[in-house]
C-alpha positions as CSV (number, residue, x, y, z in Angstrom):
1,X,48.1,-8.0,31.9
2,X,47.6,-6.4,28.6
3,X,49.1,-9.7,26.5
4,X,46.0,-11.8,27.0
5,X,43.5,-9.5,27.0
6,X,44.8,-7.4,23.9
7,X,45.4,-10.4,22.0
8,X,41.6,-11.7,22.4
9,X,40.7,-7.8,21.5
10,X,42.7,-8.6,18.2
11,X,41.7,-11.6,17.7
12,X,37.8,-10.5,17.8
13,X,38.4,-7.7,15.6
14,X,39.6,-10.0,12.9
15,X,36.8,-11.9,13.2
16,X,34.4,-9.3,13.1
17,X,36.1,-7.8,10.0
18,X,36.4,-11.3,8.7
19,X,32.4,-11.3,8.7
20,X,31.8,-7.9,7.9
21,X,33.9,-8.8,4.5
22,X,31.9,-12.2,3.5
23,X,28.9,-10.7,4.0
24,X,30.0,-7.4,1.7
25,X,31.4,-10.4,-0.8
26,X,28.0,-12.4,-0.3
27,X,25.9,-9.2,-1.1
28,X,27.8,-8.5,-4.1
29,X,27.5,-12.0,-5.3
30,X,23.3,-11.5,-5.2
31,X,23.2,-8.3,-6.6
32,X,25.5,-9.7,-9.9
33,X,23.8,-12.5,-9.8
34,X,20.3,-11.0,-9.8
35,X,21.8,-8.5,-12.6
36,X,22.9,-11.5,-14.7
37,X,20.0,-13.5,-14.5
38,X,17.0,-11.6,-13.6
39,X,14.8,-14.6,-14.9
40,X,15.9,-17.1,-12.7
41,X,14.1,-18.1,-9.8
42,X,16.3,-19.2,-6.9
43,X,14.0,-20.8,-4.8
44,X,12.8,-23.4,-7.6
45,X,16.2,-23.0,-9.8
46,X,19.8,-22.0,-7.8
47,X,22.0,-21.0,-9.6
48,X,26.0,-22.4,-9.1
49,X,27.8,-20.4,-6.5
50,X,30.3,-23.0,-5.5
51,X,31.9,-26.5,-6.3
52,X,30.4,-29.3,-4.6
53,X,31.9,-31.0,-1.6
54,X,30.0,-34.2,-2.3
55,X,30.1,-34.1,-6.1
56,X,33.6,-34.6,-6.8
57,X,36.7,-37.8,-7.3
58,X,38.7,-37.9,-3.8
59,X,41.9,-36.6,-5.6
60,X,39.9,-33.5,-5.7
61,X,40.5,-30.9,-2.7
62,X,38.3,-27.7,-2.0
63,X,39.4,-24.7,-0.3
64,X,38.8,-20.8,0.0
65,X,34.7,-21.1,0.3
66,X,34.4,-24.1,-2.2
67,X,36.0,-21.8,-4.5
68,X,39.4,-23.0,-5.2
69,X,40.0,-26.4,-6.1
70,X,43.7,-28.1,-6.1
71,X,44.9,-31.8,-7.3
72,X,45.9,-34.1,-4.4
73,X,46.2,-37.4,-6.4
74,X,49.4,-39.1,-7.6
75,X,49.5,-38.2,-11.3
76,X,50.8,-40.8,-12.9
77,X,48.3,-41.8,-15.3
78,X,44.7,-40.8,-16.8
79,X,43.2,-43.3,-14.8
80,X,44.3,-40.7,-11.8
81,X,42.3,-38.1,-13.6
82,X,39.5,-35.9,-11.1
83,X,36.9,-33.8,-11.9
84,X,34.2,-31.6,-9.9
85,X,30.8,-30.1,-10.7
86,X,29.6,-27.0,-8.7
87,X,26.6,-27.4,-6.5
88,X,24.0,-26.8,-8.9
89,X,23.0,-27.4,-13.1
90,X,23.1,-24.3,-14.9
91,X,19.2,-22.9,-14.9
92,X,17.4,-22.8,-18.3
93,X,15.7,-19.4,-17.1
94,X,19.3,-17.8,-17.2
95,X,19.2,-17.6,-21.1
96,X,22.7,-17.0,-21.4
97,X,25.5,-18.2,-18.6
98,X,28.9,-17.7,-18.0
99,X,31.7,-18.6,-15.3
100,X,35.1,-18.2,-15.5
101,X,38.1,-20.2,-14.0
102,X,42.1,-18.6,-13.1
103,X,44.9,-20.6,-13.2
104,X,46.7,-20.4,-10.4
105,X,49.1,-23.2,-11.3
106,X,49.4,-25.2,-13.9
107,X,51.3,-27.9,-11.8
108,X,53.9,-30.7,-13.3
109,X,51.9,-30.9,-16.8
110,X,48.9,-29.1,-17.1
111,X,46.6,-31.5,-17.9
112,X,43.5,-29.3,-16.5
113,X,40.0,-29.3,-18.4
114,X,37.3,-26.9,-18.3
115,X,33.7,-27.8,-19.2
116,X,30.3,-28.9,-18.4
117,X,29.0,-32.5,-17.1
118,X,25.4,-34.5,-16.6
119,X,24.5,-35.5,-13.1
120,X,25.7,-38.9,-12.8
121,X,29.0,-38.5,-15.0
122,X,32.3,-40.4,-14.0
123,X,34.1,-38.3,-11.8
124,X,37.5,-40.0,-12.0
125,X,38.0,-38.5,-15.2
126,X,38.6,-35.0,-16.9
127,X,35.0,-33.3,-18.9
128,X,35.0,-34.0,-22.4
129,X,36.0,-38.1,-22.0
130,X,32.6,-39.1,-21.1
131,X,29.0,-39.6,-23.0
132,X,27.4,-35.9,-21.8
133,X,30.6,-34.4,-20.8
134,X,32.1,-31.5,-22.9
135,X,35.7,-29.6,-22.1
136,X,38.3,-27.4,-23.3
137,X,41.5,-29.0,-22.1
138,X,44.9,-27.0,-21.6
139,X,47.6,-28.9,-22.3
140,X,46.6,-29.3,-25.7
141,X,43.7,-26.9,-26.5
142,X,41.3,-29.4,-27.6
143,X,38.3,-29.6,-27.4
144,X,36.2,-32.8,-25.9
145,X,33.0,-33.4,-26.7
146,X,31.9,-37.2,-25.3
147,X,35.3,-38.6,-26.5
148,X,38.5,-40.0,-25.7
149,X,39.5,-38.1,-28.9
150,X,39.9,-34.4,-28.8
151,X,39.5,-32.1,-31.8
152,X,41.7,-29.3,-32.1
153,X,39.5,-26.0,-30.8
154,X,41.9,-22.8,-29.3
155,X,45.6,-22.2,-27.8
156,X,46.9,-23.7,-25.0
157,X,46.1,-22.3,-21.3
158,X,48.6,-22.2,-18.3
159,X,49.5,-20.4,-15.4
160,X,47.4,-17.1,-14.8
161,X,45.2,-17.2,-17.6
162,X,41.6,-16.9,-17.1
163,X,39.4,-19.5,-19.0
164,X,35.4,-18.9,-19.3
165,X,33.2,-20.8,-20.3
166,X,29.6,-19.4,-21.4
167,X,26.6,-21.9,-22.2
168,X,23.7,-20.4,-24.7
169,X,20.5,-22.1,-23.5
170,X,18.7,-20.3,-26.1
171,X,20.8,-22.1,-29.2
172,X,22.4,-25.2,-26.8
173,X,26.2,-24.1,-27.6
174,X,28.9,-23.7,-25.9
175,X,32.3,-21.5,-26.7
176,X,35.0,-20.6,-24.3
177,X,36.5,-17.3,-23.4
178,X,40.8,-17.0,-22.7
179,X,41.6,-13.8,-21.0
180,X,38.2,-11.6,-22.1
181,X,38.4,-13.0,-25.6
182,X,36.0,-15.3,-27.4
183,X,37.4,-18.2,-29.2
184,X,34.3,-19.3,-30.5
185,X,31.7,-21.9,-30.9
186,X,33.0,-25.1,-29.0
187,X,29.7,-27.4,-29.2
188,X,26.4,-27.3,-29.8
189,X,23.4,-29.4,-28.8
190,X,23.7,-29.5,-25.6
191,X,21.2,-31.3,-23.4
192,X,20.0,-29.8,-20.9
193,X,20.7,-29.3,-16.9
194,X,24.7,-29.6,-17.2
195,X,27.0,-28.5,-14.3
196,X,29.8,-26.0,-14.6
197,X,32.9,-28.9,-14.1
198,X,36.7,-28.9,-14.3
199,X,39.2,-31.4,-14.0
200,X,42.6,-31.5,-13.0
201,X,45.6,-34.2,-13.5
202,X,48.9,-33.7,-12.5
203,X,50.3,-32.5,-9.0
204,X,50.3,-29.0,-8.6
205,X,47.2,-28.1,-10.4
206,X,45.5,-25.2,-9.0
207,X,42.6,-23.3,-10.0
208,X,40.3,-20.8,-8.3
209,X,36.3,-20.6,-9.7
210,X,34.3,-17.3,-10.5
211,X,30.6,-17.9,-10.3
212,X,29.6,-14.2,-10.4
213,X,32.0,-13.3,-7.1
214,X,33.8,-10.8,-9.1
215,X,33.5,-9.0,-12.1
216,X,34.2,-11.3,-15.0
217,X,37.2,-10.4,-17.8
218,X,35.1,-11.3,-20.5
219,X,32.0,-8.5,-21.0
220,X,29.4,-11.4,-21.2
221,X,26.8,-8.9,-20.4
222,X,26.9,-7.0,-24.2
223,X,27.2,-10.7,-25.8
224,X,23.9,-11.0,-23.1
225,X,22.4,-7.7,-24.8
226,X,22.9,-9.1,-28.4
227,X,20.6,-12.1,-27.2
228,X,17.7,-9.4,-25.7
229,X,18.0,-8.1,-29.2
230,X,17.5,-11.2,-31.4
231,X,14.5,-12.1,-28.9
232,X,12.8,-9.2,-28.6
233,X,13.0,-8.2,-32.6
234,X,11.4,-11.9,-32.7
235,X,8.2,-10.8,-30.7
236,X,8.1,-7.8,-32.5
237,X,8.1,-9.4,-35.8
238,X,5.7,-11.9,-35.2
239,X,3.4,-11.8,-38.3
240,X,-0.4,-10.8,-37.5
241,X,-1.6,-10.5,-41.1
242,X,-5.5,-9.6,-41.5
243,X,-5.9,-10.0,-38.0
244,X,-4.1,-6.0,-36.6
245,X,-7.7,-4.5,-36.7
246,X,-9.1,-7.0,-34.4
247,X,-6.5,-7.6,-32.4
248,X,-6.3,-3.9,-31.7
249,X,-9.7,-3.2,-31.2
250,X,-9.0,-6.0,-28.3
251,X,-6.3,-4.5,-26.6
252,X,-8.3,-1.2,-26.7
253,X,-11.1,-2.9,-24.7
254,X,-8.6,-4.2,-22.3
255,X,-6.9,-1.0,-21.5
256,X,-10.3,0.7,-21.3
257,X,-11.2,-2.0,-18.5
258,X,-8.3,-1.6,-16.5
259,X,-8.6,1.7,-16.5
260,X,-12.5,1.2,-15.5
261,X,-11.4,-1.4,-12.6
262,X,-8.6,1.1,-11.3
263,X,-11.3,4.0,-10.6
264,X,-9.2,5.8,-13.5
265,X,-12.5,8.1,-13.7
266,X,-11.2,11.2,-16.0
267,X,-8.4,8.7,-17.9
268,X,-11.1,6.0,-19.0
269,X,-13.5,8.6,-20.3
270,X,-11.1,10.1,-22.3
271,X,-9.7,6.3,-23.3
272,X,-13.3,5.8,-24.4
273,X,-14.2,8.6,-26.1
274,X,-10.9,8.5,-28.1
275,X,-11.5,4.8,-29.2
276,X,-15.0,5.4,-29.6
277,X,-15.8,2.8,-26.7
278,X,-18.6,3.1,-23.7
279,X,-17.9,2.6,-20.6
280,X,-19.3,-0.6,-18.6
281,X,-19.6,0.7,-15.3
282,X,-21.7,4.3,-14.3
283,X,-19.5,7.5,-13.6
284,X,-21.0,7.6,-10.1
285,X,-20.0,4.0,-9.2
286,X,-16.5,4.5,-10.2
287,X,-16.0,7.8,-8.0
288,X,-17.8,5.8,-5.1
289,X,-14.9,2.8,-5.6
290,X,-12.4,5.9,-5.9
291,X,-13.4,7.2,-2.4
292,X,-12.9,4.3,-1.0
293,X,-9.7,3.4,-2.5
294,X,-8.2,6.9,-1.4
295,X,-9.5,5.9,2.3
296,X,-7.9,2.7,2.3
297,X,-4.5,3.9,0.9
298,X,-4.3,6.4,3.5
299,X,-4.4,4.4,6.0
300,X,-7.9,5.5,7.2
301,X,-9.6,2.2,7.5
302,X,-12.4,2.6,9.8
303,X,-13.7,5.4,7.3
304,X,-13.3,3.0,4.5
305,X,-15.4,-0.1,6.5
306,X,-18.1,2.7,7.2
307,X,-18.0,4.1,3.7
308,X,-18.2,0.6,2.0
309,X,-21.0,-0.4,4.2
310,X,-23.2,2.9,3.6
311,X,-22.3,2.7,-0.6
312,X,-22.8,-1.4,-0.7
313,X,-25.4,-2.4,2.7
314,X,-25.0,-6.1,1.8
315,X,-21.3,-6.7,0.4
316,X,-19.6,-7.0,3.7
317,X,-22.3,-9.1,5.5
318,X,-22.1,-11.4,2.7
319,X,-18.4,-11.6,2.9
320,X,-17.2,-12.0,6.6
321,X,-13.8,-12.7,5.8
322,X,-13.2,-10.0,3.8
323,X,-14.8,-7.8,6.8
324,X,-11.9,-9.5,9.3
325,X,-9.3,-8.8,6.5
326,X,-10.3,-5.1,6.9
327,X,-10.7,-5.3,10.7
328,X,-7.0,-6.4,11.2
329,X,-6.1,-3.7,8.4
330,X,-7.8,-1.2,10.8
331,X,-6.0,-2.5,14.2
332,X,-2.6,-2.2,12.5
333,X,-3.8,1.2,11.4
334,X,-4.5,2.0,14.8
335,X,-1.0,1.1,16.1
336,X,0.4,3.3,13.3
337,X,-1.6,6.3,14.3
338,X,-3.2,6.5,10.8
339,X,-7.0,5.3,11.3
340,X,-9.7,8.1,12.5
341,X,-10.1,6.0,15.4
342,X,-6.8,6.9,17.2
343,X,-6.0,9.8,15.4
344,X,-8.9,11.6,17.0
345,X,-7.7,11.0,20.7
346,X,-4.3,11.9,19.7
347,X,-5.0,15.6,19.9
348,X,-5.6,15.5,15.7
349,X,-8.9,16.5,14.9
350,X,-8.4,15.6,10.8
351,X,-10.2,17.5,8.4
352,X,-11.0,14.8,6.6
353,X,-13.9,14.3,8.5
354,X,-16.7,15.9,6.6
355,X,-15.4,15.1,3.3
356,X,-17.2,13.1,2.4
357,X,-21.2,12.5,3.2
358,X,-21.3,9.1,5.1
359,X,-18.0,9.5,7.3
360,X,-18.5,8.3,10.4
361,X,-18.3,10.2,13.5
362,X,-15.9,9.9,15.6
363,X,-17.9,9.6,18.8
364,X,-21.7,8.6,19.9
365,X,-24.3,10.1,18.2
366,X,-28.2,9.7,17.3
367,X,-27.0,10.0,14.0
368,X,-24.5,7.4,13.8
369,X,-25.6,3.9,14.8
370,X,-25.1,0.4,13.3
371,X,-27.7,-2.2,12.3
372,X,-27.9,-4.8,15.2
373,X,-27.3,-7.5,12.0
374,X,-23.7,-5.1,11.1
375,X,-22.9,-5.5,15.2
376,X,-23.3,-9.1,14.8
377,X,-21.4,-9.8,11.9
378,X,-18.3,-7.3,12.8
379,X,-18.1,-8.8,16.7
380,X,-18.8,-5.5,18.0
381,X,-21.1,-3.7,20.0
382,X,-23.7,-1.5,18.8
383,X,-22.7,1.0,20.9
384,X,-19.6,1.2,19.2
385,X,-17.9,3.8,17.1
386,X,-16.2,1.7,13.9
387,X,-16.5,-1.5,16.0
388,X,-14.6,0.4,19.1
389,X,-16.1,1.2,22.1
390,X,-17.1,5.0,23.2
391,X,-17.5,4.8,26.6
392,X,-13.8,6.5,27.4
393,X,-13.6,8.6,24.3
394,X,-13.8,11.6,26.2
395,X,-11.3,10.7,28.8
396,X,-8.1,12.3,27.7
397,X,-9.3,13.1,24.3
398,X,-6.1,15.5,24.1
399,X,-3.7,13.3,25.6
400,X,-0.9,13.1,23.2
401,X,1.9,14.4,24.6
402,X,4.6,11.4,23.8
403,X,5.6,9.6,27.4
404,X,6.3,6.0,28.1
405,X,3.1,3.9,28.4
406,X,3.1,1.1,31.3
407,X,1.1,-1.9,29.8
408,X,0.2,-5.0,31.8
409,X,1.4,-8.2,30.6
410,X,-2.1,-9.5,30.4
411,X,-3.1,-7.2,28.1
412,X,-0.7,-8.7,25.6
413,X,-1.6,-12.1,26.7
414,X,-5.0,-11.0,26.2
415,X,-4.3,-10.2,22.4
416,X,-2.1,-13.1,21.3
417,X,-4.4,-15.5,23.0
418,X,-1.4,-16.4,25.4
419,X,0.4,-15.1,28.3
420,X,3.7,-13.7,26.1
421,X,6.9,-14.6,28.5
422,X,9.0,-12.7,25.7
423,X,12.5,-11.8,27.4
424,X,12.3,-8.3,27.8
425,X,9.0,-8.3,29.2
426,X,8.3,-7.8,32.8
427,X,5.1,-8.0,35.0
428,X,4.7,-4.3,33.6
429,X,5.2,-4.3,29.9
430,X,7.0,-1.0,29.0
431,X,6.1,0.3,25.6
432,X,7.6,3.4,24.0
433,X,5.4,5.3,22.4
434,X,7.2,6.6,19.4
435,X,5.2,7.0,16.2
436,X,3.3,9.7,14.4
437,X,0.9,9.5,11.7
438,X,2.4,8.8,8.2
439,X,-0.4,9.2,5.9
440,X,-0.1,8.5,2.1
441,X,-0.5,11.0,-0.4
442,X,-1.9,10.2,-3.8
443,X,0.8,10.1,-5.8
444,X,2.6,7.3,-3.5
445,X,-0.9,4.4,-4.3
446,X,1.6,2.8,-6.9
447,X,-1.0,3.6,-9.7
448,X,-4.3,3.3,-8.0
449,X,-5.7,6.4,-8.2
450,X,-5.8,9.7,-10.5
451,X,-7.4,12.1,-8.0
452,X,-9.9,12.8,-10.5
453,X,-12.5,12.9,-7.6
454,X,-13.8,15.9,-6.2
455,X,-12.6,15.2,-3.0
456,X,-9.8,15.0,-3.2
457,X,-8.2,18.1,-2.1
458,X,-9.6,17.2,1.2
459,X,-7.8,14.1,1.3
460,X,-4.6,15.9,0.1
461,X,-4.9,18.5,3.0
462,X,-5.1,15.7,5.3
463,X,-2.0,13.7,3.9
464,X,-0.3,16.9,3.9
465,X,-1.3,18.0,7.3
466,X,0.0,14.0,8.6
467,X,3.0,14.7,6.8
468,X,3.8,17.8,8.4
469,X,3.7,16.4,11.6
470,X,5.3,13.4,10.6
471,X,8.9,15.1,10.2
472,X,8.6,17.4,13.3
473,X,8.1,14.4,15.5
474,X,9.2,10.8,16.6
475,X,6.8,8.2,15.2
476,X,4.7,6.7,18.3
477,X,2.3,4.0,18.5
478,X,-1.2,5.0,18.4
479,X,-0.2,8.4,17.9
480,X,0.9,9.4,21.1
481,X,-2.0,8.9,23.2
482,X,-2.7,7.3,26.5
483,X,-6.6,7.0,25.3
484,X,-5.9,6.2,21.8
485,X,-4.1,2.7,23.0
486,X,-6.5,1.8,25.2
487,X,-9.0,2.1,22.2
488,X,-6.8,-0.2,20.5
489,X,-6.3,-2.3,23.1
490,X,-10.2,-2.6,23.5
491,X,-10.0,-2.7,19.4
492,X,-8.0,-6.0,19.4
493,X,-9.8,-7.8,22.0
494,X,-12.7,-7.3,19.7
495,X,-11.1,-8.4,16.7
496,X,-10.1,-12.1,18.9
497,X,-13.7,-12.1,19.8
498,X,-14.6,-12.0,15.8
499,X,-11.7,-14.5,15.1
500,X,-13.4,-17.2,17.6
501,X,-16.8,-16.4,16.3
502,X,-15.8,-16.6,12.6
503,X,-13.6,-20.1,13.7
504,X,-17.0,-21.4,15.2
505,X,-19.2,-20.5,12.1
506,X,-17.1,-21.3,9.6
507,X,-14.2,-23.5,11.0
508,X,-10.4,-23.0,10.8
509,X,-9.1,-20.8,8.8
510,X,-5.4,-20.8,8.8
511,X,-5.2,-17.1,6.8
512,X,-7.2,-15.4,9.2
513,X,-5.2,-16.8,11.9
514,X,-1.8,-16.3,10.6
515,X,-3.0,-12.6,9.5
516,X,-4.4,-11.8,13.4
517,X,-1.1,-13.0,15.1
518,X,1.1,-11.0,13.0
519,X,-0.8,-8.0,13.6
520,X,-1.0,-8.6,17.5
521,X,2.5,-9.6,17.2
522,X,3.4,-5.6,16.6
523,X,2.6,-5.6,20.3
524,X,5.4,-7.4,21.6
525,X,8.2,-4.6,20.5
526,X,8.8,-1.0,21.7
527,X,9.6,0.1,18.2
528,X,7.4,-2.2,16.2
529,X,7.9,-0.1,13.1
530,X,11.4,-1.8,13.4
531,X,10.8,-5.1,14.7
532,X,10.3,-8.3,12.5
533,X,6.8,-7.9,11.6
534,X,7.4,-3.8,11.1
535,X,6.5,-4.5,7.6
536,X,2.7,-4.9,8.1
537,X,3.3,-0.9,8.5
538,X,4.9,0.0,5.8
539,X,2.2,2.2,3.7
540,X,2.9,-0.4,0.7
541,X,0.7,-2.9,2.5
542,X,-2.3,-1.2,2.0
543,X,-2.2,-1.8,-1.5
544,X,-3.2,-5.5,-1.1
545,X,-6.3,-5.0,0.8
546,X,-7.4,-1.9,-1.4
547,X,-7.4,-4.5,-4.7
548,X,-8.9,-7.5,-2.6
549,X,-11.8,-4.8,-1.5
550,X,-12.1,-3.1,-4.9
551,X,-12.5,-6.4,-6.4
552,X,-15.2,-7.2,-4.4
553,X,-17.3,-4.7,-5.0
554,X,-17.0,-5.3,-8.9
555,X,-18.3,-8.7,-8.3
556,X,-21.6,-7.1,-7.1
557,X,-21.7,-5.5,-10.8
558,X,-21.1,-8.5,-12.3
559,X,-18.0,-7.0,-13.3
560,X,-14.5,-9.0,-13.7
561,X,-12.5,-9.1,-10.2
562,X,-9.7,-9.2,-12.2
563,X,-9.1,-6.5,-15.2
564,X,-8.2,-9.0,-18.9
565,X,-5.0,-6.7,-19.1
566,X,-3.7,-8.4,-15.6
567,X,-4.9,-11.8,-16.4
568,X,-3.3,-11.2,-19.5
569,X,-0.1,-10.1,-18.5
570,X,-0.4,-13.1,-15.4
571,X,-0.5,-15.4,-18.5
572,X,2.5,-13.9,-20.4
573,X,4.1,-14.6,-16.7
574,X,3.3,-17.9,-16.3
575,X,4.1,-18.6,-20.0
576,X,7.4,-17.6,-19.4
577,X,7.8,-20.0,-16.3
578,X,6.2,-22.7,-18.1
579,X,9.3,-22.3,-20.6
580,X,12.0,-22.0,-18.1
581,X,10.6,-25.4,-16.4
582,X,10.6,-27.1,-19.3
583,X,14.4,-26.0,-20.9
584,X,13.6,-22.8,-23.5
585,X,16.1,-20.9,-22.6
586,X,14.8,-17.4,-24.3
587,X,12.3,-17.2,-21.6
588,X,15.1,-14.8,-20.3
589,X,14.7,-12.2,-22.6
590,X,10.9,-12.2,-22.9
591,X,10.2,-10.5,-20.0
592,X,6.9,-8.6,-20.1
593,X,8.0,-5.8,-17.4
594,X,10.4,-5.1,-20.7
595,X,7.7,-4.0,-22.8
596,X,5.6,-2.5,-20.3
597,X,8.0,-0.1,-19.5
């Protein structure tokens, strides 16, 4: 009884193992890979991982992941010759490249080459014979550069040597490695777009390939640091003559801007004092664009909406879009616990609330009622509190002790704009409500703020308070509250309501769209913080919608969405792409990130 059953227990464990170990050697590939070549962009440019099955002479045979390649022909002659090229040419953006090939048998004779080849090259012969072929051959230790005729280059190679071959795409040369030793300059002029090749003769001939799968025996990463050198003492030596004054007094502007766009309010006055600059935008605005910032980045969105409408009456009326942008930010806000909305019915009165002078209230009030015109626009009632209905505020206002909520289907049908018949969902959608509040403290806005504002030790409280419940309990959606969901609930099939309305006044817009079903989508998981689209929670994504808001309401003083030092460091970065596309090769170690920090 045991035999069988053991055996298919065995049998599954190697498998599982065998899988757990590719994707370990898979991983370490990328992360070498990305090391090596930090330039390179994969999706336009792959790098070589592997020979190509479909790019090589039939005496060629592939084995161990593409990786080893053995000679299956007869041997007789050079006619019987055969050659492979990995799967893809070596990328320009990689500056500097390097592979390396073992030996793992020389076979009868030896007659193994080692190179680079064009697309299109003869395959039924060994690199170096043909026009655009180039190889280091073992037998001999010639050299072939697209001849028949070999010129004599390094020592012989055979049986457990390692042979690497690095291509300088910054100087078009080539030179060969044997056993973590250079042998020096090979070629030079190569063209460009050539494929790591090697070609084997005789029977017997076995090598294995190293693309980046293992450390390499040859430390090509200080010959790559010598290169970053050269380069970078290039730029820095790059003559400006008469021009230093001006060109400085330019960069001073452009700091002083960004600094100015950022809401940088104590920074850019001291900037501009010190350079003896003034600053284009009134002390007052920048502190109103820093209030709203810090909302935003907190997570606190309906406060943010509120605040931006009472500071600029006209911006988001004039920009609907940008208003559904900040709606969805709010509704995903809501299912993290974060936005004023929920937080309020989740037993959390934050103290945040009066900070600042045109917060919103959390529920009805005399005091606190929208323009019929801002109703419209957002697709909510006027009645409503930050575009969500009051009329069950009060109705378990202090529910937020964490329990299972029951949700019916149609509720989720009702926010996708479909009936979901996800597996896992029955009549009675389950939903665990497991998230607290994870509010964002200052110094976590990835360089928006400085918390020069004089609110901000409110905010901090807040954060600090969010935090503090944060790591005493589980994280549940909407806080925790029975009341606080159904506000969202009502929240979202507002938020479709504005979607059809926008659709029908402006047409399709595939953004919006795309941007409302991936925040409904959080919907469909008991632990969406964990769940395929749990990224849209992640505090990070705030960041995004902050810039697209703040740059919006420097367009209404005529100010620059954009700050010159980001266009100007979105230039260097296209430059640099620009060069890579087009073959210059010391695009690799131009990087600006290398000079900005």
């Amino acid at each position: 009884m045991s035999g069988p059953s053991s055996g298919c227990g065995f049998l599954m464990s190697v498998v599982v193992h065998g899988d757990s170990a590719l994707n370990e050697q898979e991983k370490e590939l990328n992360q070498r890979l990305r090391r090596l070549y930090p330039a390179v962009n994969e999706q336009e440019t792959p790098l070589p991982r592997s020979w190509s099955p479909k790019d090589k002479f039939s005496y060629i045979g592939l084995s161990q992941n593409n990786l080893r390649v053995h000679y299956k022909g007869h041997g007789k002659t050079p006619k019987d010759a055969a050659s492979v090229r990995a799967t893809h040419p070596i990328p320009a953006a990689c500056g500097v490249y390097y592979f390396e090939v073992k030996i793992i048998s020389k076979g009868r004779d030896g007659y193994m080459g080692i190179g680079l080849s064009a697309q299109g090259v003869n395959m039924n012969r060994l690199p170096g014979w043909d026009k655009h072929s180039y190889g280091y051959h073992g037998d001999d230790g010639h050299s072939f550069c697209s001849s028949g005729t070999g010129q004599p280059y390094g020592p012989t190679f055979t049986t457990g040597d390692v042979i690497g071959c690095c291509v300088n795409l910054i100087n078009n040369t080539c030179f060969y490695t044997k056993n973590g030793h250079s042998l020096g300059i090979a070629f030079t002029d190569l063209p460009p777009n050539l494929y790591p090749t090697v070609g084997l003769q005789t029977p017997g001939e076995v090598v294995d390939a190293n693309f980046g799968q293992h450390p390499f025996v040859f430390d090509i990463e200080d010959y790559m640091r010598e290169w970053r050198t050269k380069i970078q003492a290039q730029i820095e030596q790059f003559p400006i003559g008469e021009r230093e004054g001006e060109w400085q007094a330019m960069i001073q502007k452009m700091v002083a801007s960004y600094l100015v766009h950022h809401s940088y309010c104590a920074t850019a006055e001291a900037f501009a004092k010190s350079t003896d600059q003034a600053v284009h935008e009134e002390l007052a605005s920048i502190k109103n664009r820093q209030k709203i910032q810090k909302l935003v980045l907190s997570g606190r969105m309906g406060e943010a909406i509120e605040t931006t409408q009472q500071l600029y009456p006209n911006l988001l009326e004039r920009n609907p879009d940008l208003l559904f942008m900040l709606k969805v930010r709010q509704f995903i806000e809501m299912v993290n616990g974060t936005d004023s909305e929920v937080r309020c019915l989740g037993g959390r009165s934050p103290k945040s609330q009066d900070s600042y002078p045109g917060s919103p209230r959390l529920f009805n009030s005399p005091t606190h009622k929208p323009t019929s015109s801002q109703a419209y626009l957002s697709g909510f009632d006027s009645n409503c509190c930050n575009g969500v209905s009051s009329s069950k505020a009060h109705s378990s206002a202090h529910g937020h002790k964490p329990c299972p909520v029951s949700m019916p289907s149609g509720e989720l049908g009702v926010l996708n704009g479909s009936r979901t018949q996800q597996a896992g969902l029955s009549n009675d959608v389950e939903m665990e409500v497991d998230h607290i509040s994870n509010g964002v403290s200052e110094s976590s806005s990835n360089g928006f703020l400085n918390g020069s504002s004089t609110h901000g030790a409110d905010l901090e409280d807040c954060d600090a308070e969010m935090e503090v419940e944060s790591a005493q309990s589980k994280r549940q959606l909407c806080g925790g509250s029975q009341a606080a969901i159904e506000r969202m609930i009502h929240f979202g099939r507002e938020l479709q309501s504005m979607s059809e309305h926008l659709r029908r006044e402006r047409g399709k817009n595939s953004t919006n769209k795309k941007m409302l079903k991936d925040a409904f989508s959080l919907l469909a998981y008991s632990d969406p913080w964990n769940s395929p689209v749990g990224y849209q929670l992640d505090s990070i994504q705030r960041e995004p919608v902050c810039s697209t808001l703040n740059s919006a309401i420097l367009e209404t003083h005529n100010l620059p969405k954009q700050p010159p030092l980001a266009q100007a460091v979105g230039q260097a970065a296209q430059c640099l792409a620009l060069m890579a596309r087009t073959g210059i090769g010391s695009c690799a170690f131009a990087s600006v990130d290398d000079y900005l920090h």
